[in-house]
C-alpha positions as a Markdown table, in Angstrom:
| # | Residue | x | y | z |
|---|---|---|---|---|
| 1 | Unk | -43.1 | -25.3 | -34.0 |
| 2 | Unk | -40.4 | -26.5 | -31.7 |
| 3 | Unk | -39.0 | -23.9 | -29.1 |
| 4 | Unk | -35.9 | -23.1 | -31.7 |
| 5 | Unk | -38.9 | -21.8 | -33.9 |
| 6 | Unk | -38.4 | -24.9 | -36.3 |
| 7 | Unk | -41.2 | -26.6 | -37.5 |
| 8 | Unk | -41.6 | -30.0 | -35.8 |
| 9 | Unk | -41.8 | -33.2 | -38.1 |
| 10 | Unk | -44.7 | -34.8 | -36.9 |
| 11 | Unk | -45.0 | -38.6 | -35.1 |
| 12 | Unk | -46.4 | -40.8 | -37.1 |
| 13 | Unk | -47.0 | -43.9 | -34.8 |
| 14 | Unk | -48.8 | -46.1 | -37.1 |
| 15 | Unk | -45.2 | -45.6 | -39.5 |
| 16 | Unk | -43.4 | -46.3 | -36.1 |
| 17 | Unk | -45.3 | -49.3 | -34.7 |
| 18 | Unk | -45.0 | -51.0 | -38.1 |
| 19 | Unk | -41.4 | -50.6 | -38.4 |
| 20 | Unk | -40.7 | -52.5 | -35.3 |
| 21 | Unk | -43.0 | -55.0 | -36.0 |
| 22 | Unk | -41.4 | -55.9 | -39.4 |
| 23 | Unk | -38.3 | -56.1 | -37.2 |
| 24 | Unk | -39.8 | -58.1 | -34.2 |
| 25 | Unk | -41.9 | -60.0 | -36.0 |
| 26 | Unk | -39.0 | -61.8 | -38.3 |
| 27 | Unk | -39.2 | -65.1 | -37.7 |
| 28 | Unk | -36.4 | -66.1 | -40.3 |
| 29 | Unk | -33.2 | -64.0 | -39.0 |
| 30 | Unk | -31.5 | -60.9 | -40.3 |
| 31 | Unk | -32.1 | -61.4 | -43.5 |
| 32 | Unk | -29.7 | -59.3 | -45.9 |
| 33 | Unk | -27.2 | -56.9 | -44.5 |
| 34 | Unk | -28.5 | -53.7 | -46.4 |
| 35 | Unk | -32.1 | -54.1 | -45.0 |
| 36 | Unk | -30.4 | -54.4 | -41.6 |
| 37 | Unk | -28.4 | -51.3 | -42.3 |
| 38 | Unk | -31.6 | -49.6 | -43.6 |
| 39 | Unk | -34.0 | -50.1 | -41.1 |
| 40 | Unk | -31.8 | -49.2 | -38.9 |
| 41 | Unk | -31.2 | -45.6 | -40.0 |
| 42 | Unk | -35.4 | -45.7 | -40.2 |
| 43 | Unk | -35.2 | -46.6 | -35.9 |
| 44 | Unk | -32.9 | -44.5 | -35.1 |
| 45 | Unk | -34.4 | -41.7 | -36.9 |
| 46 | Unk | -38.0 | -42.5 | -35.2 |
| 47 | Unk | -36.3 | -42.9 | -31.8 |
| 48 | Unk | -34.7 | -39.6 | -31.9 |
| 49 | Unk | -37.8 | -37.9 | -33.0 |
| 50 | Unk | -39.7 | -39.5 | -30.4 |
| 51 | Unk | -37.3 | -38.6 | -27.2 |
| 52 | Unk | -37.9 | -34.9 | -28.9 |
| 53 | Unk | -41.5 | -35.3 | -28.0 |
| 54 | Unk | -43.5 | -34.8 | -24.3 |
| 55 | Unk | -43.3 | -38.1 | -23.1 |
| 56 | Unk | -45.6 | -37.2 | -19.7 |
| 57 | Unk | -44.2 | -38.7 | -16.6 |
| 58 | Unk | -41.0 | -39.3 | -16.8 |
| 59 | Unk | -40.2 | -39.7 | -12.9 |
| 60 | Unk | -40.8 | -43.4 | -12.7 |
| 61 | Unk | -37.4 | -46.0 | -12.4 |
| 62 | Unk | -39.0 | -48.0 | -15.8 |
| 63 | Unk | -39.3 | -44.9 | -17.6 |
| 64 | Unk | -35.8 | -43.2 | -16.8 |
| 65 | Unk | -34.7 | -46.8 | -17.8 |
| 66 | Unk | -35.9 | -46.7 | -20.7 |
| 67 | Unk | -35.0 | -43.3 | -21.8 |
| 68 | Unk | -31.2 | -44.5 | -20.5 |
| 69 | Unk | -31.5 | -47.2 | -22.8 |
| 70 | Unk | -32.9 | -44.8 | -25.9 |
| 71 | Unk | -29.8 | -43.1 | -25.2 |
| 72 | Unk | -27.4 | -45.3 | -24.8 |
| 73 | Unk | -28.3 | -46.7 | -28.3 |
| 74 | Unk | -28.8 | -44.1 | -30.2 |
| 75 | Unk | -24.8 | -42.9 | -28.7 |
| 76 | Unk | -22.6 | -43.3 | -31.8 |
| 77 | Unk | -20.1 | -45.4 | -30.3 |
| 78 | Unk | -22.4 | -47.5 | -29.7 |
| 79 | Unk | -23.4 | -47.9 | -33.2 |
| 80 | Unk | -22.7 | -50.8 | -35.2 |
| 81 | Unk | -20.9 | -49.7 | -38.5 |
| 82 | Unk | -19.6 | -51.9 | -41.9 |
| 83 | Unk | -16.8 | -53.7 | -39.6 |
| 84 | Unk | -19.5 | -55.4 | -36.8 |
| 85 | Unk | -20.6 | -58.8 | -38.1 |
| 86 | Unk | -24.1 | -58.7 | -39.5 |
| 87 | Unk | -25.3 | -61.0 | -36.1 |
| 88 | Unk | -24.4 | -58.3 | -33.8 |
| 89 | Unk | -25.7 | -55.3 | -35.7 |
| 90 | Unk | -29.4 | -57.4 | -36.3 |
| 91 | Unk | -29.0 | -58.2 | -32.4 |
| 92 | Unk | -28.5 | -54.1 | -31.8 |
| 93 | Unk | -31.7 | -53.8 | -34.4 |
| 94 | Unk | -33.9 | -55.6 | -32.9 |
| 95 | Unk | -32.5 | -53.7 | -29.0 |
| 96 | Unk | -33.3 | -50.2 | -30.6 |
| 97 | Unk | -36.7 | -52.0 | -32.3 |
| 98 | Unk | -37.8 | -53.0 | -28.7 |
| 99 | Unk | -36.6 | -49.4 | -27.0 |
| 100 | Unk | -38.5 | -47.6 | -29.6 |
| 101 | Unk | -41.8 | -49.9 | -29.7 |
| 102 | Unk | -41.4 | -48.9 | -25.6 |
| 103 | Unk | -41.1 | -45.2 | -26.6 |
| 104 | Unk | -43.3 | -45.1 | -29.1 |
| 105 | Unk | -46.3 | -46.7 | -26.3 |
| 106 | Unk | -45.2 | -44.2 | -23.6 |
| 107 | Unk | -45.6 | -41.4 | -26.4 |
| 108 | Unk | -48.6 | -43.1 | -27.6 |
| 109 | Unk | -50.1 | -43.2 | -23.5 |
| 110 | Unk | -49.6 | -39.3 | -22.8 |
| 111 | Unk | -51.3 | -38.1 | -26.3 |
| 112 | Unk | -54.4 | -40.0 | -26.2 |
């Protein structure tokens, strides 16, 4: 349970590690806009549910980096939405695929 007494949804990095790799590992572009849109949501789900987490030390200038980054993506306004050509919203996947595979290793390097 989480400190607001709600049951914590549990991180499943072998789920999280393989969703970035079918983004990073594309080799033939963005492919089709709804599977863009749709892995997306599935990032920015993980992400968030991953910055919930103990992440350990979080003092270093790579690590506050990074978690500035997390943020800074997962910020709304920041989003891409159905008017952002389909280039710029596979080039903000494959940013929050590369955040969260970065996440996802420091979570992965405190919980061994």
């Amino acid at each position: 349970m989480d400190e607001s007494g709600d049951a914590a949804l549990p991180v499943d990095l072998v789920v999280i590690f393989r969703t970035v790799e079918r983004v990073l590992g594309r080799g033939d572009g963005p492919g089709e806009r709804v599977w863009v849109e749709a892995v997306t949501r599935q990032l920015q789900g993980q992400l968030s549910l991953l910055l919930l987490e103990d992440l350990g030390d979080t003092d270093s200038a790579a690590v506050r980096d990074l978690h500035r980054a997390a943020y800074r993506l997962l910020d709304r306004r920041g989003r891409p939405d159905e008017r952002t050509p389909s280039a710029e919203a596979y080039a903000y996947l494959r940013a929050l695929a590369g955040v969260t595979r970065g996440v996802a290793a420091l979570y992965a390097s405190g919980n061994q």
